[in-house]
C-alpha positions in Angstrom: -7.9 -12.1 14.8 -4.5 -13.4 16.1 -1.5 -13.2 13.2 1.7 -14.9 13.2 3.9 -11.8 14.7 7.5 -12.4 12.2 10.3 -10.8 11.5 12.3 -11.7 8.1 16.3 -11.2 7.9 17.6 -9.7 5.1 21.1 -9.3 4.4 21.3 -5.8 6.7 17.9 -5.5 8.1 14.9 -6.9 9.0 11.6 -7.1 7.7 8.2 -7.3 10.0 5.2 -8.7 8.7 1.9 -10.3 10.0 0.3 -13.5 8.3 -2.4 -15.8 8.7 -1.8 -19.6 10.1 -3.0 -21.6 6.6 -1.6 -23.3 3.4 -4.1 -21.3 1.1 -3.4 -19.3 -2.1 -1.5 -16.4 -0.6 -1.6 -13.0 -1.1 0.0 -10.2 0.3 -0.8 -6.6 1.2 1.0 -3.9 0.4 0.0 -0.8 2.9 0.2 3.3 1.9 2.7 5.9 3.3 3.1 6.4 7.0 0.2 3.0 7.7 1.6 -0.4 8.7 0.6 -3.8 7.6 -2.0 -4.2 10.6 -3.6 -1.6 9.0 -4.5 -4.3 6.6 -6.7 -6.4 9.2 -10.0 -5.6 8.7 -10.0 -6.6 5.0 -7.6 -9.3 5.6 -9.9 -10.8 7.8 -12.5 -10.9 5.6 -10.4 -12.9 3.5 -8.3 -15.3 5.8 -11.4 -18.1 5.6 -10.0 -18.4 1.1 -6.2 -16.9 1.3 -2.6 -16.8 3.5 -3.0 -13.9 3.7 0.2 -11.9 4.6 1.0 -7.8 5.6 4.5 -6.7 6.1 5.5 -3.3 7.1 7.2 -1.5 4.6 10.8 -0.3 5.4 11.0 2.5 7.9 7.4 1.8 8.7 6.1 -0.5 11.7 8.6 -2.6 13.1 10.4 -2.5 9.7 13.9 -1.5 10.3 14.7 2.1 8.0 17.6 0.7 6.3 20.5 3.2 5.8 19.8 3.9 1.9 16.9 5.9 0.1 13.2 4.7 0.3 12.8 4.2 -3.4 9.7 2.4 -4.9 12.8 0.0 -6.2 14.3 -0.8 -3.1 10.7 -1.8 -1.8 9.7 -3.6 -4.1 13.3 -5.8 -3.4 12.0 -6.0 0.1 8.6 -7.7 -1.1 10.5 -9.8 -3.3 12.6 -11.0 -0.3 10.0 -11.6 1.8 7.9 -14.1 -1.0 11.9 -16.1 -1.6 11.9 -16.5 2.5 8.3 -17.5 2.9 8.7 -19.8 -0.3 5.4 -18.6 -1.7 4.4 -19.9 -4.4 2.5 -17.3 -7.3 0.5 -15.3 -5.4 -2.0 -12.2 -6.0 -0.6 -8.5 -4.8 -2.5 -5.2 -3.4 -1.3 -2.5 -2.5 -2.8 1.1 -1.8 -1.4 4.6 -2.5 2.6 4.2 -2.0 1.8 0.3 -1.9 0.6 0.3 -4.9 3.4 2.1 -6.8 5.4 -0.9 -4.9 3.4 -3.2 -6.3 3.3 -2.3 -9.9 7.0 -2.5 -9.5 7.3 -6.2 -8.0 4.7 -7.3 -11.0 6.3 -5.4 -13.5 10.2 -6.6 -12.4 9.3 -10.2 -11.3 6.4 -11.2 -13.4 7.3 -14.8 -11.9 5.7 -14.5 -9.0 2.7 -11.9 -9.3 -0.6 -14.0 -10.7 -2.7 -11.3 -10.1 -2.2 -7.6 -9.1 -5.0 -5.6 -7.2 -4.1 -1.4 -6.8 -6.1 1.0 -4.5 -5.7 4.4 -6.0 -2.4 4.3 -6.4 0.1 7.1 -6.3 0.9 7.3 -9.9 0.4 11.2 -10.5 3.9 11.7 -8.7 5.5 10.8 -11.7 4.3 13.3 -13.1 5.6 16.3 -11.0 7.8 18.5 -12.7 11.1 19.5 -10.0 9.4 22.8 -9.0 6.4 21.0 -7.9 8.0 18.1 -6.5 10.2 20.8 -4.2 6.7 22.8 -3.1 5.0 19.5 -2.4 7.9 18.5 -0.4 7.8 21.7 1.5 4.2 21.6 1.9 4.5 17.6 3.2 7.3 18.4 5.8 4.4 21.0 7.2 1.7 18.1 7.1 3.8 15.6 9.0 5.0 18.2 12.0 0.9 18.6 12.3 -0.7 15.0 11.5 2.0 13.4 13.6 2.0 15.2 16.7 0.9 13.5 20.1 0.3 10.1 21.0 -2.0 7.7 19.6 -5.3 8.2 21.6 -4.8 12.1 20.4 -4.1 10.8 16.8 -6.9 8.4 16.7 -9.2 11.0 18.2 -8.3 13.2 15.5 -9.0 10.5 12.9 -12.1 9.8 14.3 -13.5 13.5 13.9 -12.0 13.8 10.8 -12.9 10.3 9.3 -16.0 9.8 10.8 -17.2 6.8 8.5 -13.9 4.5 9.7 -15.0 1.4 12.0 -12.9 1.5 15.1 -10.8 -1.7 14.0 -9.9 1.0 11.4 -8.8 3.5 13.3 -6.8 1.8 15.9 -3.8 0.2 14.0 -4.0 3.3 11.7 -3.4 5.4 14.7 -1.0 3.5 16.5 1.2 3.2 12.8 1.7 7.2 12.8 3.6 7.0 15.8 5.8 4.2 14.5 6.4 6.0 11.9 7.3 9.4 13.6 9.9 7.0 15.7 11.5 5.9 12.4 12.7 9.1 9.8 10.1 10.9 8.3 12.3 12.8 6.7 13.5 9.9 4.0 9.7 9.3 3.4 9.5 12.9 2.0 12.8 12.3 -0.3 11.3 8.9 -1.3 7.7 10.5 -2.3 10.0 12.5 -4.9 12.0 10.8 -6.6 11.5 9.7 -10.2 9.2 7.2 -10.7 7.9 6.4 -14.2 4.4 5.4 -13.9 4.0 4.3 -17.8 7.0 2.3 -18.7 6.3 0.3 -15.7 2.6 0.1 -16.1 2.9 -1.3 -19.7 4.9 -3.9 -18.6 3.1 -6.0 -16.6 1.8 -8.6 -17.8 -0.8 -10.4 -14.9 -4.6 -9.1 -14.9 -4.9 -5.8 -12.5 -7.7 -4.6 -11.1 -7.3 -0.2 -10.7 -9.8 0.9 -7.5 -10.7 4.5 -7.8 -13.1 6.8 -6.2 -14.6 10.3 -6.4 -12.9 12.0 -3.9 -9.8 9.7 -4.7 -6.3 11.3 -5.4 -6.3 9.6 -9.0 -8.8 11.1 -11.3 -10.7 9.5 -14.3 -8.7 10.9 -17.1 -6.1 9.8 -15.2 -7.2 6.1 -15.0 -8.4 6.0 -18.8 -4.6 7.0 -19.6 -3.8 4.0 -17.1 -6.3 2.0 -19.1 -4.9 2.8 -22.9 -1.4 1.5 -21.9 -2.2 -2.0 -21.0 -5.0 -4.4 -22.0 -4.7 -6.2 -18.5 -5.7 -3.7 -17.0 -9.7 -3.6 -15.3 -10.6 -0.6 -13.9 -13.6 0.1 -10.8 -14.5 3.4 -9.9 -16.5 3.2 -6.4 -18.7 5.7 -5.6 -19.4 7.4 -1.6 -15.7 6.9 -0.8 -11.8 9.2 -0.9 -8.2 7.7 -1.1 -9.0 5.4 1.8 -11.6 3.6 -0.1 -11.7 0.4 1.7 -12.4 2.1 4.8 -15.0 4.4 3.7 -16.9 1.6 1.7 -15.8 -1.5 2.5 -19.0 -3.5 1.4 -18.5 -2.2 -2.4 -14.5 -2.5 -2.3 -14.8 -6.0 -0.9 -17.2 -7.4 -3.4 -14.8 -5.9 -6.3 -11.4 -7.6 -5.3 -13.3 -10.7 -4.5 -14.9 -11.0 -7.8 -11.4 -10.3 -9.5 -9.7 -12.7 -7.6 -11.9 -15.4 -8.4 -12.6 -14.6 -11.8 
């Protein structure tokens, strides 16, 4: 599918994002750490024929300028909130996975005015709940996992992702691939310091007020005790658990994760 290629000015920056050419309810995707908004496409285009359907690239992502201060789940959020006052969007529904949907808990949870509905793909919650000794090891252990998952150039990352993710459809693995090597162009390096920092999961959680739908899966970085304590905090909250997938879960069962965020979107 063609998207309208666009970059939004903010006061020091700019913000890339892709979008669909329509008037319809619009919603817009919120994509995990080190993906890009095309990474979106597949489901978005299974949903362009109902929704505007829009995907920026988070800051220091894509074609998403770094910015000069600290990638916090705040500052991100302010981004998304820019881009919905430039667009002039109207209420609109959110999703976001992993990193994107820490974002978007924040955006619904700080700007209740403009979030009608709020979808999250296993999102990164359990971070708020590292103490500082396991924040520094995992911070160690991530500065490891970039030097290794980012080396080469696209063909050799999506070769890898292929072998290793071998039930991803091609129009998967291409703008996934080809968003690892913007981000290794950007600075990893304030990814890692962002992925640390405080971010408290339940004070924002029980205070948002628009029905959200929680995806998890088995082999999903958020367990089930972990979503039931999700669950207890805030009675808008639905939560699906889908089964034969990991963290990626729209990739790795797109049929069952399509036919859930459909159903809570039109409910």
């Amino acid at each position: 599918m063609n998207w309208i290629s666009q970059d939004i000015r903010l006061e020091e920056a700019k913000v890339h994002l892709y979008q669909s050419e329509n008037v319809k309810e619009p919603i817009i995707f919120l994509h995990g750490a080190m993906d890009n908004g095309l990474c979106w496409s597949p489901i978005a285009e299974e949903l362009s024929a109902q929704y505007h359907v829009i995907m920026p690239d988070a800051r220091g992502h894509g074609l998403t300028d770094a910015l000069k201060e600290d990638w916090t789940y705040d500052a991100m959020a302010d981004d998304v909130k820019a881009v919905i006052e430039k667009l002039e969007l109207k209420k609109l529904s959110l999703i976001g996975h992993s990193m994107g949907g820490n974002i978007g808990t924040i955006v619904a949870q700080k700007y209740p005015n403009m979030v009608k509905k709020l979808i999250l793909e296993d999102p990164g919650f359990a971070i708020g709940e590292f103490s500082w000794i396991k924040k520094a090891f995992y911070k160690f252990l991530m500065k490891i996992f970039l030097n290794l998952f980012l080396r080469g150039d696209a063909e050799k990352i999506y070769q890898r992702g292929k072998k290793q993710n071998p039930k991803w459809s091609e129009k998967e693995l291409e703008p996934w691939a080809e968003s690892k090597v913007q981000f290794k162009n950007q600075n990893p390096s304030k990814s890692l310091k962002s992925l640390t920092l405080p971010y408290n999961w339940k004070e924002i959680v029980k205070n948002i007020e628009c029905p959200t739908l929680l995806i998890t899966a088995e082999k999903g970085i958020m367990e089930d005790e972990f979503a039931k304590k999700v669950l207890e905090l805030n009675k808008n909250f639905k939560w699906i658990k889908v089964e034969g997938a990991g963290h990626n879960i729209r990739r790795e069962n797109t049929e069952d994760y399509l036919s859930a965020i459909r159903d809570f979107l039109q409910d």
